[in-house]
N, C-alpha and C positions, 0 to 999 in steps of 0.2 A: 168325504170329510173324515178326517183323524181323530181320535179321540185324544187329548196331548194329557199328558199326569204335568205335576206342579213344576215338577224339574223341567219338564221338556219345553212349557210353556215360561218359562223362566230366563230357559237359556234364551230363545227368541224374546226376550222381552226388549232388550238395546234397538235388536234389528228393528221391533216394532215401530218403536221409536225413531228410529232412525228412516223409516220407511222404505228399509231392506227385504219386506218379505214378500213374495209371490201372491196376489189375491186367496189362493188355497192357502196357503201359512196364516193370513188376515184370517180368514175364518174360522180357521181350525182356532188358534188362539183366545178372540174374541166369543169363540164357543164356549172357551175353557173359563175366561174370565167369568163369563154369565154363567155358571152353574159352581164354579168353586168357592168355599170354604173362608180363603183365606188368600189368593192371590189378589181378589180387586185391589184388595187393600194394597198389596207392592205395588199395582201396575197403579194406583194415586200417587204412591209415595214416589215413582219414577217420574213420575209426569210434574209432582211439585219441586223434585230436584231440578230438574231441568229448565222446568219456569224461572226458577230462580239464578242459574245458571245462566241462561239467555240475558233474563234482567241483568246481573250481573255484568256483564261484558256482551251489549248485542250483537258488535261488530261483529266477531267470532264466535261461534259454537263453542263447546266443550268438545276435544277430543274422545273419540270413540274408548279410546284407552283408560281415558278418567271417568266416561261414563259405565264403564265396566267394573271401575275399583267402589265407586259409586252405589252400584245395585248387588254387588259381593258384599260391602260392606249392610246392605240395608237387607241380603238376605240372611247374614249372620244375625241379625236383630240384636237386640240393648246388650242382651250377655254375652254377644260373641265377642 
């Protein structure tokens, strides 16, 4: 198992989501969420964008692309 920092567990946050990553990236990840600081918090806030996303338009997902601009937008937080 990987120890990931905030960035790293960050950048795999879509793939999570998207259930792009390897069982080893799953854990390593979900390792990081459970002992950090300050990520559970994004990986809710990705999880309620998306929910509302889907609800939005079930038919179709959200593009990986918007879901990217998405969680850039929600890691710059209120002042970026």
């Amino acid at each position: 198992m990987t120890q990931l920092s905030c960035a790293e567990a960050r950048a795999l946050a879509n793939d999570l989501l998207d259930g792009g990553l390897t069982t080893i990236e799953r854990s390593d990840i979900f390792a990081h969420i459970a002992t950090c600081a300050t990520c559970p918090s994004l990986y809710r806030s990705l999880l309620a964008v998306r929910a509302a996303l889907m609800a939005a338009s079930p038919g179709s997902p959200p593009s990986t692309e918007l879901r990217r601009k998405i969680a850039a937008l929600i890691d710059r937080g209120p002042s970026g």
